[in-house]
DOSEFI-384548 format. One record per residue: y, z, x of N, C-alpha, C in turn; residue in one letter. Coordinates in pm, whole numbers, plus 50000, padded with zeros to 5 digits. Layout:
REM residues N
{r {Y, Z, X}, {Y, Z, X}, {Y, Z, X}, a}
...
This chain:
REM residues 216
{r {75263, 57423, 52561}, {75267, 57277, 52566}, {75408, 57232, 52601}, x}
{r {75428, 57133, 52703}, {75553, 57128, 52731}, {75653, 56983, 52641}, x}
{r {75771, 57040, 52644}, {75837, 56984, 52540}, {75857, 56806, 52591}, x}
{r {75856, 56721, 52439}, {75856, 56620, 52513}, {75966, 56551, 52492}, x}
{r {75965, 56471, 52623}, {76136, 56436, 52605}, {76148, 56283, 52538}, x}
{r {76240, 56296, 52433}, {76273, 56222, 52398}, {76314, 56024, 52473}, x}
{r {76232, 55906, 52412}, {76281, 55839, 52521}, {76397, 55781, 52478}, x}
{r {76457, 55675, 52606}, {76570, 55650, 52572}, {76572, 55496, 52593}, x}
{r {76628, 55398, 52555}, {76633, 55282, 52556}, {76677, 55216, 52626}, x}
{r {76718, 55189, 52737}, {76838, 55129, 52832}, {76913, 55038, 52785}, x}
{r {77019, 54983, 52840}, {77134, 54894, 52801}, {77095, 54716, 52886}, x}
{r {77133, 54666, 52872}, {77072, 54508, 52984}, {77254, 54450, 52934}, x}
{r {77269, 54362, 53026}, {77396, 54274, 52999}, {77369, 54155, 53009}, x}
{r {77385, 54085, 52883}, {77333, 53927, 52852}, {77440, 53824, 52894}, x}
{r {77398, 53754, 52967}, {77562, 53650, 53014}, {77644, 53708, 53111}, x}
{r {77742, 53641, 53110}, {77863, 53631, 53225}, {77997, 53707, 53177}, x}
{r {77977, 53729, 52997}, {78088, 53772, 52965}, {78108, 53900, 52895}, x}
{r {78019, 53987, 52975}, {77986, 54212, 52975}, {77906, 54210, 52852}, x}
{r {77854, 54118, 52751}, {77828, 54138, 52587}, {77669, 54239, 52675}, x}
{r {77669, 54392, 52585}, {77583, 54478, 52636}, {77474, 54540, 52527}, x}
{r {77367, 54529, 52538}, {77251, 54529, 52398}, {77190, 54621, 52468}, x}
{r {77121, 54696, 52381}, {76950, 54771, 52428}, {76844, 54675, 52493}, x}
{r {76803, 54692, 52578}, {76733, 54613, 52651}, {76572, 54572, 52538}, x}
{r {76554, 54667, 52453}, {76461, 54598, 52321}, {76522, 54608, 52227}, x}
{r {76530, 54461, 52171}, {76573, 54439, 52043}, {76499, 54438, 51895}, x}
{r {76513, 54430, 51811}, {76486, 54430, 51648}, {76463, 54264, 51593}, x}
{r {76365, 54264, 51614}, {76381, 54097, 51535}, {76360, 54125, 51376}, x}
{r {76431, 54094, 51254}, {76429, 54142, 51144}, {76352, 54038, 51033}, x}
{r {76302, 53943, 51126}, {76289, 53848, 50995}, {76124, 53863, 50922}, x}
{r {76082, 53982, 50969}, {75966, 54002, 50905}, {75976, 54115, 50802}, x}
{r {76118, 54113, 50773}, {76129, 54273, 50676}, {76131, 54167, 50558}, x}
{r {76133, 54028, 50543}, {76151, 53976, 50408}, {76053, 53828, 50399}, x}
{r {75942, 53843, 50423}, {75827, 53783, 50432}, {75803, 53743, 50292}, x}
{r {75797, 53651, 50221}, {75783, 53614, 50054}, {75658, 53655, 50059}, x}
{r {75527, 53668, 50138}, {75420, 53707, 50111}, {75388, 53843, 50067}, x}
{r {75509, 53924, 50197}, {75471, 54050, 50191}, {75579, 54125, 50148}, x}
{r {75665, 54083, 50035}, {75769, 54170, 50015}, {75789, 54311, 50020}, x}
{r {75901, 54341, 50093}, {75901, 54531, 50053}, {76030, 54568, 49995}, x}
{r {76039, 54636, 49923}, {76128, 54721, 49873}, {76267, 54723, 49922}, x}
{r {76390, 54694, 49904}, {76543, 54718, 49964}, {76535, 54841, 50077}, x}
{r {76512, 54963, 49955}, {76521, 55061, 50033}, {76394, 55077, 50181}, x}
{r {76317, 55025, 50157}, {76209, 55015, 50264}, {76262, 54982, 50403}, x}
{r {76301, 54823, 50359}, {76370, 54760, 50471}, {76500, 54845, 50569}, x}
{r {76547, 54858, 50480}, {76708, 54987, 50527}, {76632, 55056, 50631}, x}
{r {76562, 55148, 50561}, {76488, 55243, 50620}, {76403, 55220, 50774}, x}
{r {76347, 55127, 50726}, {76283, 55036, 50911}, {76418, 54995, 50966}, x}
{r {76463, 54927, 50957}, {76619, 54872, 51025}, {76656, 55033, 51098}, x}
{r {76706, 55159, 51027}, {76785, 55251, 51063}, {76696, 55325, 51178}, x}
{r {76558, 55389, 51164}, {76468, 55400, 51270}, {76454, 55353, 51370}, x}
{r {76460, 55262, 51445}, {76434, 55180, 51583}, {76595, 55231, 51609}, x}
{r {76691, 55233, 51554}, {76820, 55288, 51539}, {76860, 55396, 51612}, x}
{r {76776, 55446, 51532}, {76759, 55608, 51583}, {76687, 55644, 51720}, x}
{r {76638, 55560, 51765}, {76564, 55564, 51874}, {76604, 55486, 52007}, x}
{r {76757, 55479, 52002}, {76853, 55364, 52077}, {76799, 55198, 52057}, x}
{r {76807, 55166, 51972}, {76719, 55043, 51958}, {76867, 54979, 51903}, x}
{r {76924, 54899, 51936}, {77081, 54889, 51871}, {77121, 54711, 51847}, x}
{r {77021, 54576, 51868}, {77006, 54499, 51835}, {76957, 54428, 51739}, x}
{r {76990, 54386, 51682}, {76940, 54317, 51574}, {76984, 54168, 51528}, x}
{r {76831, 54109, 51537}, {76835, 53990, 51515}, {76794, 53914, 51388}, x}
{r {76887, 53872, 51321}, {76835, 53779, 51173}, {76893, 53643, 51180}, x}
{r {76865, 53559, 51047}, {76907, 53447, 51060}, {76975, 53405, 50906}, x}
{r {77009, 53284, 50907}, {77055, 53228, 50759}, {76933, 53180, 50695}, x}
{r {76850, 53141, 50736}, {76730, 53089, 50721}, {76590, 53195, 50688}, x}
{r {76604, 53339, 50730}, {76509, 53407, 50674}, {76533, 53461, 50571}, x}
{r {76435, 53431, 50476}, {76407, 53493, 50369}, {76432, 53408, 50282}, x}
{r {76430, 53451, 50143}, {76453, 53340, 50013}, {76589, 53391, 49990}, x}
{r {76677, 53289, 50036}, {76795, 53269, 49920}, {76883, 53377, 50041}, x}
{r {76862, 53365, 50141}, {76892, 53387, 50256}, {76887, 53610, 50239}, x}
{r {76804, 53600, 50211}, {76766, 53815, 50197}, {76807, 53861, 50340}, x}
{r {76772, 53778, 50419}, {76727, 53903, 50538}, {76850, 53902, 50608}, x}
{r {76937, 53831, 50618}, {77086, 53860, 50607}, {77096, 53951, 50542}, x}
{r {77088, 53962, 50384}, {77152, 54037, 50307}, {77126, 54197, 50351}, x}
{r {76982, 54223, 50377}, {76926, 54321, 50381}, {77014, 54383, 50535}, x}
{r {76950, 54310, 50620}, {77050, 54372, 50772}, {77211, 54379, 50740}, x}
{r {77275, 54352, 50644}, {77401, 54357, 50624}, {77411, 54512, 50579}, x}
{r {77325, 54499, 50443}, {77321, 54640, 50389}, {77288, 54783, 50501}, x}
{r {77229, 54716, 50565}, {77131, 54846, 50598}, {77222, 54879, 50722}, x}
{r {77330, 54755, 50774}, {77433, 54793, 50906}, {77599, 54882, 50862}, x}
{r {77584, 54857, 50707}, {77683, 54977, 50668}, {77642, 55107, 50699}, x}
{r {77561, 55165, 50684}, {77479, 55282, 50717}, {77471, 55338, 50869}, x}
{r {77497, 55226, 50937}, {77525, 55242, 51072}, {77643, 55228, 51147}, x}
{r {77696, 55288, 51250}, {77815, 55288, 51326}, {77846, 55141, 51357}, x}
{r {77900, 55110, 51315}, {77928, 54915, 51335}, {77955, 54870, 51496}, x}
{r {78049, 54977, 51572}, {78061, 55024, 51670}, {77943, 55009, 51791}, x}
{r {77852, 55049, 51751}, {77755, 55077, 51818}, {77592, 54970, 51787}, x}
{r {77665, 54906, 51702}, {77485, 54806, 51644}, {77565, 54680, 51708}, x}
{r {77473, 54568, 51770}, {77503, 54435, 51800}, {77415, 54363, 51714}, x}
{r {77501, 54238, 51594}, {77414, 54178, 51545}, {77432, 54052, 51583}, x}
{r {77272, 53995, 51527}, {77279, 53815, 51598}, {77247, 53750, 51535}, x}
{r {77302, 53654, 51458}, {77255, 53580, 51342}, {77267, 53397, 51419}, x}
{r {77213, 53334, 51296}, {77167, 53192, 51378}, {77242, 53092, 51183}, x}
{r {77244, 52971, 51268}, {77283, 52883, 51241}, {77219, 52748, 51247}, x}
{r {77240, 52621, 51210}, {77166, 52509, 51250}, {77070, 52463, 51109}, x}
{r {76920, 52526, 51111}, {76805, 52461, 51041}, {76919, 52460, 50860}, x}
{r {76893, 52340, 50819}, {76938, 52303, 50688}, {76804, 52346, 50612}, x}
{r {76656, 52301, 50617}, {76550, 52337, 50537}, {76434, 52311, 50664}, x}
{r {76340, 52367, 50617}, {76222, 52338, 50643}, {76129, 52288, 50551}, x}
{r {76125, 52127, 50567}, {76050, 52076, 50459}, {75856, 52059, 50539}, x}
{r {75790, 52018, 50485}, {75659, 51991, 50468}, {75645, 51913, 50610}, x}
{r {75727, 51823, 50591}, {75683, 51698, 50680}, {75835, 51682, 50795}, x}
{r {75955, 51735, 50803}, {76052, 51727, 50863}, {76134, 51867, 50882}, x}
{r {76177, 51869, 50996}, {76274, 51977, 50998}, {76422, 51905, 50966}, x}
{r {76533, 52005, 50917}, {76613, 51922, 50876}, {76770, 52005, 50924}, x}
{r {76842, 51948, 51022}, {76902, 52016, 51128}, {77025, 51987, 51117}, x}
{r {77157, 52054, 51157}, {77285, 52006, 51086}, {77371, 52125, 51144}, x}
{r {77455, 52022, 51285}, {77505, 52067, 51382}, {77641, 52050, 51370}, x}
{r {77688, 51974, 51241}, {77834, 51939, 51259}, {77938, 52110, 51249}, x}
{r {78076, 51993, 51304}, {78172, 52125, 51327}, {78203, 52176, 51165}, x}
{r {78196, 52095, 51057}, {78212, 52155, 50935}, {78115, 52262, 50885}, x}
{r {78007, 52223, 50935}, {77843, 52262, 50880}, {77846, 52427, 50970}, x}
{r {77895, 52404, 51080}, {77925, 52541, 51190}, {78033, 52637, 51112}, x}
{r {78085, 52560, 51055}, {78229, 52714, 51014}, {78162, 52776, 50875}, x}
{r {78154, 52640, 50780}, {78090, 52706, 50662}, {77989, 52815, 50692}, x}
{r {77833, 52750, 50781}, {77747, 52872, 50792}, {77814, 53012, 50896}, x}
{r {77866, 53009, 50910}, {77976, 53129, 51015}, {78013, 53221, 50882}, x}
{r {78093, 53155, 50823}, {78180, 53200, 50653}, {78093, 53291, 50564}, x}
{r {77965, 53195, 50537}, {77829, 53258, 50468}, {77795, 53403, 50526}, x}
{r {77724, 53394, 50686}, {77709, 53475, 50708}, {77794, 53567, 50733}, x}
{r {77889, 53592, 50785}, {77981, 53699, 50774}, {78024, 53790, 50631}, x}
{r {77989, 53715, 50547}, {78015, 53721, 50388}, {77863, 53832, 50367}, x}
{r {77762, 53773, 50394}, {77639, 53824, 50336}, {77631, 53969, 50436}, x}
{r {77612, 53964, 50533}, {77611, 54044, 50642}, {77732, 54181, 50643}, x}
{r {77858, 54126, 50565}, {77947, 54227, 50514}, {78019, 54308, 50638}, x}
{r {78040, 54163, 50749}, {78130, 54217, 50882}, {78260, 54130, 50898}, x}
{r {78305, 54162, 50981}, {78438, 54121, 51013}, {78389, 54015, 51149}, x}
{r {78305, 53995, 51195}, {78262, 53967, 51325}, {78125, 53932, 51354}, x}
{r {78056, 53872, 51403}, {77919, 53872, 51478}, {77911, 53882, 51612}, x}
{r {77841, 53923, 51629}, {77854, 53982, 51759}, {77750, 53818, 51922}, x}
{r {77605, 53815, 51827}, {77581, 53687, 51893}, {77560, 53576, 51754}, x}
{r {77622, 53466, 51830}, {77570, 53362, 51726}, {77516, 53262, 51767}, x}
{r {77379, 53249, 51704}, {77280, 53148, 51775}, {77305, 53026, 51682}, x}
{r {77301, 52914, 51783}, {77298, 52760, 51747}, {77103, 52766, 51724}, x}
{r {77079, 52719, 51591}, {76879, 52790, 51593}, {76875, 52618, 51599}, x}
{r {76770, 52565, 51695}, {76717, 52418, 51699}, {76900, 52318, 51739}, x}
{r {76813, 52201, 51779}, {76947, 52123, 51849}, {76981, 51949, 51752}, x}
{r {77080, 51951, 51673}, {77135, 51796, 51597}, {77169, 51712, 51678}, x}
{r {76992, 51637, 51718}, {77030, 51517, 51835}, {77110, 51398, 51765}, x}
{r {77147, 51385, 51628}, {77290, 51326, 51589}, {77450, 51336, 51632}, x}
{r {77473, 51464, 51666}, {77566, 51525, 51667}, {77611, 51558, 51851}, x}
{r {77682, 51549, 51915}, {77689, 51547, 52041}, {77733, 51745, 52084}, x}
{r {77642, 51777, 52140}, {77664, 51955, 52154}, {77822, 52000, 52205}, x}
{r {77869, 51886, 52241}, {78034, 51932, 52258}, {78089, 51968, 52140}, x}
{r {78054, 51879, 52024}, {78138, 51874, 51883}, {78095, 52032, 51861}, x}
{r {77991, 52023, 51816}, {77923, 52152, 51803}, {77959, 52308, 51863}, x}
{r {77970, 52327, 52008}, {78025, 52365, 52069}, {78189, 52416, 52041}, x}
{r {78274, 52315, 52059}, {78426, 52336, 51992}, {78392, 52389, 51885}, x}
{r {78323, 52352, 51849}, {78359, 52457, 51666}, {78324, 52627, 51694}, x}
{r {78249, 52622, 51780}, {78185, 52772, 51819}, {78315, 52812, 51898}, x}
{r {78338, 52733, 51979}, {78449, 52796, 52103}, {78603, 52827, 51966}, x}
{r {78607, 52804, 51885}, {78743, 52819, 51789}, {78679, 52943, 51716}, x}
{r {78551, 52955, 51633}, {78532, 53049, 51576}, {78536, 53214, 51722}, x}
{r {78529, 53142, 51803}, {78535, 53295, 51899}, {78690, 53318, 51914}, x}
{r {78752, 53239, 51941}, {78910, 53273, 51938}, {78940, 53324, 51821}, x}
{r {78900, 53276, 51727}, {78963, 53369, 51606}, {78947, 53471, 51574}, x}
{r {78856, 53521, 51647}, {78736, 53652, 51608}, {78645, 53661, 51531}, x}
{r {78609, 53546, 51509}, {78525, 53582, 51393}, {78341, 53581, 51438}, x}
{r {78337, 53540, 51581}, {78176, 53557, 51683}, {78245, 53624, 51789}, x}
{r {78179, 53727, 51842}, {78212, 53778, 52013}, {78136, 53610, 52086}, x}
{r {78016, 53651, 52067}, {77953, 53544, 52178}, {77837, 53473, 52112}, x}
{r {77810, 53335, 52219}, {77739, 53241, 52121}, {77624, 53192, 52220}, x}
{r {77503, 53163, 52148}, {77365, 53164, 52196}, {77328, 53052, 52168}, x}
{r {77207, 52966, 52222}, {77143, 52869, 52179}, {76995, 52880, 52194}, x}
{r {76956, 52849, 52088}, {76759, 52853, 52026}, {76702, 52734, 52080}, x}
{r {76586, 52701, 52166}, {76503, 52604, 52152}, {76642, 52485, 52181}, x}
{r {76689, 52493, 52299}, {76754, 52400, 52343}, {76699, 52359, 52533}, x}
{r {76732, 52240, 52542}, {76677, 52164, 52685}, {76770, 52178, 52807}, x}
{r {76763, 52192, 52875}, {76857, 52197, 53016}, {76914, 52124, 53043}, x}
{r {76951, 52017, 52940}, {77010, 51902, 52973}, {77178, 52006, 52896}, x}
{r {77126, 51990, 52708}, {77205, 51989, 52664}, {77247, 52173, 52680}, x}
{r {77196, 52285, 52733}, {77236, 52424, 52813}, {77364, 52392, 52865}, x}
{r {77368, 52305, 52971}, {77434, 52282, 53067}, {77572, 52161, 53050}, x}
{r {77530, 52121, 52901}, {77658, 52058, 52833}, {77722, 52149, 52773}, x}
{r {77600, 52250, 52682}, {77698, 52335, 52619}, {77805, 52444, 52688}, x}
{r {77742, 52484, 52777}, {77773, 52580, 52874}, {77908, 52530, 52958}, x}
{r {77945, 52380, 52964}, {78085, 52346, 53032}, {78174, 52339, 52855}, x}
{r {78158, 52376, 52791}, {78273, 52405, 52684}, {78269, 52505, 52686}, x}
{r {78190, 52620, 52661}, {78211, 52728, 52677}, {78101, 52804, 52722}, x}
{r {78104, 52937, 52761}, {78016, 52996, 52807}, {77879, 53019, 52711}, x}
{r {77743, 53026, 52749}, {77588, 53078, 52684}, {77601, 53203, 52741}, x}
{r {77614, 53300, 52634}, {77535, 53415, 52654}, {77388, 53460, 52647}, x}
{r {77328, 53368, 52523}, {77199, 53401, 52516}, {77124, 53318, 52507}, x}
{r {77003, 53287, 52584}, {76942, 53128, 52572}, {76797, 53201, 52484}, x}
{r {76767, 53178, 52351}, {76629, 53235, 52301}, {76524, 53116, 52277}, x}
{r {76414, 53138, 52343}, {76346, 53083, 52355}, {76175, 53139, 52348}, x}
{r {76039, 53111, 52334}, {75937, 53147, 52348}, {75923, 53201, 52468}, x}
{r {75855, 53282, 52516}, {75816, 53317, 52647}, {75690, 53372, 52664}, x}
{r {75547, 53331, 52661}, {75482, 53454, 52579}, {75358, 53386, 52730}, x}
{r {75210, 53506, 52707}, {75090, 53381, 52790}, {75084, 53316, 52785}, x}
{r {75095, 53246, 52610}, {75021, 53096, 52598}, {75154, 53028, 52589}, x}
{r {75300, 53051, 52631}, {75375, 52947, 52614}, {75463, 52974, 52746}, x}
{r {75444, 52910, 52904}, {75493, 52971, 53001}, {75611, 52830, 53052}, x}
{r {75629, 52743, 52967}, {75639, 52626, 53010}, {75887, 52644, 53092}, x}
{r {75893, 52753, 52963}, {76066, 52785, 53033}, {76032, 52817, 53162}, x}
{r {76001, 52874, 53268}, {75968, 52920, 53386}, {75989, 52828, 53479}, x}
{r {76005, 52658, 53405}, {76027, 52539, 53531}, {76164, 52484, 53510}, x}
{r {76218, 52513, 53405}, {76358, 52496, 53448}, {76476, 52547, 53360}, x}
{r {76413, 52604, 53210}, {76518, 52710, 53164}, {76538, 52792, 53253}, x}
{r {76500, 52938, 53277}, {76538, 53016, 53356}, {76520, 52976, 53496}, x}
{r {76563, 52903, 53594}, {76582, 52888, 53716}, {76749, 52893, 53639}, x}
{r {76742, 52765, 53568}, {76885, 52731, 53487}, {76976, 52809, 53464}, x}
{r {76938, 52937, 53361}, {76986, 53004, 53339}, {76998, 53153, 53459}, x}
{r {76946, 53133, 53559}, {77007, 53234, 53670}, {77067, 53154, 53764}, x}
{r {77084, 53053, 53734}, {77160, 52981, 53868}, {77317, 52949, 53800}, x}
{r {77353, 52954, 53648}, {77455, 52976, 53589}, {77528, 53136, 53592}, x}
{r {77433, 53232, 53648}, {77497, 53355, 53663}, {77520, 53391, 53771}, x}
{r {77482, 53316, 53872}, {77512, 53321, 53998}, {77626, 53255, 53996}, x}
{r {77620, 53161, 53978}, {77699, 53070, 54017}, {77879, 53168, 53922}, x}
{r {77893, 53206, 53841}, {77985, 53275, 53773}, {77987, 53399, 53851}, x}
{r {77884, 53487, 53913}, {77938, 53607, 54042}, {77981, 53522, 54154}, x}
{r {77973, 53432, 54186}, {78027, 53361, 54336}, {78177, 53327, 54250}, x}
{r {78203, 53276, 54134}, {78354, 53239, 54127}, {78473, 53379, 54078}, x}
{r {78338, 53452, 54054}, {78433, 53630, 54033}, {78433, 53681, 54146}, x}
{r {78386, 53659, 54226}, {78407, 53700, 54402}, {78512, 53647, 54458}, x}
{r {78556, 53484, 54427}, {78637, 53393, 54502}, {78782, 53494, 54410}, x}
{r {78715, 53473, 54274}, {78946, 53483, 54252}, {78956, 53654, 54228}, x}
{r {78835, 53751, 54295}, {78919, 53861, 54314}, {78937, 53893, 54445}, x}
C-alpha cells in the first residue's frame, strides 16, 4: 500500500502590507458555545491539531464566549505553540448583544481599552489581525481608524481588518490607513459582496501594485 503523503496547507497574502496566513483558517468561537461546553483541556487540544496540520490562523473575538473564554482559551492554548509561527485575529466593536438591539462602540477610547483587554487575556505582546467586528454609525470611521493606526505604531496590532462594513466606509477607512482584511459572509445563500465589496477590495490591490511599480 503506498505511503500517504502528508498534506500541506499553503500560505495566501492578505492585503498590501506581506501579513502571510495559511490559506485555511481556524475560526475558534465554537470551542466555547454556553450550550455545548467542553473541557479547557479539550479546547487546547482542538486549537493545537489543525496546528499540526499547517493550519496556523486563528480567529476569536472579545465577544465569544461568557465573560469573554474564547479569548482566554486561544490565549492558553497559543502558549503551547511557536508564537512565531501562529497568526492571531481578534475583533473589537460589539458592546452586547441584547434581545432587541445590537449595541456598538467605536470610540478611540473604547478601541485602546478593548486592544489592552485583549492582549491581556490572549497573553501576547501583539495581535497580529485586528478586526473592527460591526460599524458605530455615531462615531466617524476616521476617529476610529486613528486609534487603530496609533495602536499599530506602537506595536501593539501588526494589521487591522474590518467585519460587516460598506464600501462607502472600506474606502474611508482604508485612506487612514491600510485594510488588510475585509471579513464578511460569502456563502450560496449570501452572494450579495460579489457587487461591490470585492470588485472594491481588488481594485485597492491593484491599485497599491501600480504605486509599488511607479516608486520602484
Amino acid at each position: 500500500m503506498a505511503e500517504q503523503k502528508e498534506i500541506q496547507i499553503p500560505k495566501v497574502k492578505l492585503g498590501t502590507q506581506g501579513f502571510v496566513v495559511s490559506k485555511l483558517g481556524f475560526g475558534c468561537t465554537g470551542l466555547t458555545f454556553v450550550k455545548y461546553p467542553r473541557a479547557e483541556e479539550d479546547g487546547i487540544s482542538i486549537i493545537k491539531h489543525p496546528f499540526s496540520k499547517g493550519i496556523t490562523f486563528f480567529d476569536t473575538s472579545d465577544m465569544y464566549g461568557t465573560d469573554h473564554a474564547n479569548e482566554i482559551l486561544v490565549g492558553k492554548a497559543s502558549k503551547q505553540l511557536p508564537r512565531e509561527k501562529v497568526q492571531l485575529a481578534t475583533k473589537f466593536g460589539v458592546v452586547s448583544l441584547g434581545p432587541s438591539r445590537l449595541v456598538i462602540n467605536g470610540t478611540p477610547e473604547y478601541v485602546l481599552s478593548c486592544c489592552e483587554a485583549s492582549l491581556k487575556r490572549l497573553g501576547v505582546d501583539y495581535i497580529d489581525l485586528y478586526y473592527y467586528y460591526r460599524i458605530d454609525q455615531t462615531v466617524p470611521i476616521e476617529e476610529t481608524m486613528g486609534e487603530l493606526k496609533k495602536l499599530v505604531d506602537d506595536g501593539k496590532i501588526k494589521y487591522i481588518g474590518l467585519s460587516e462594513a460598506s464600501p462607502y466606509t472600506i474606502r474611508r477607512a482604508h485612506a487612514v490607513h491600510p485594510i488588510t482584511a475585509v471579513q464578511m459572509e460569502w456563502s450560496l445563500w449570501t452572494r450579495v459582496i460579489e457587487e461591490e465589496i470585492i470588485p472594491l477590495c481588488r481594485y485597492i490591490i491593484d491599485s497599491f501594485q501600480d504605486y509599488f511599480y511607479l516608486k520602484t
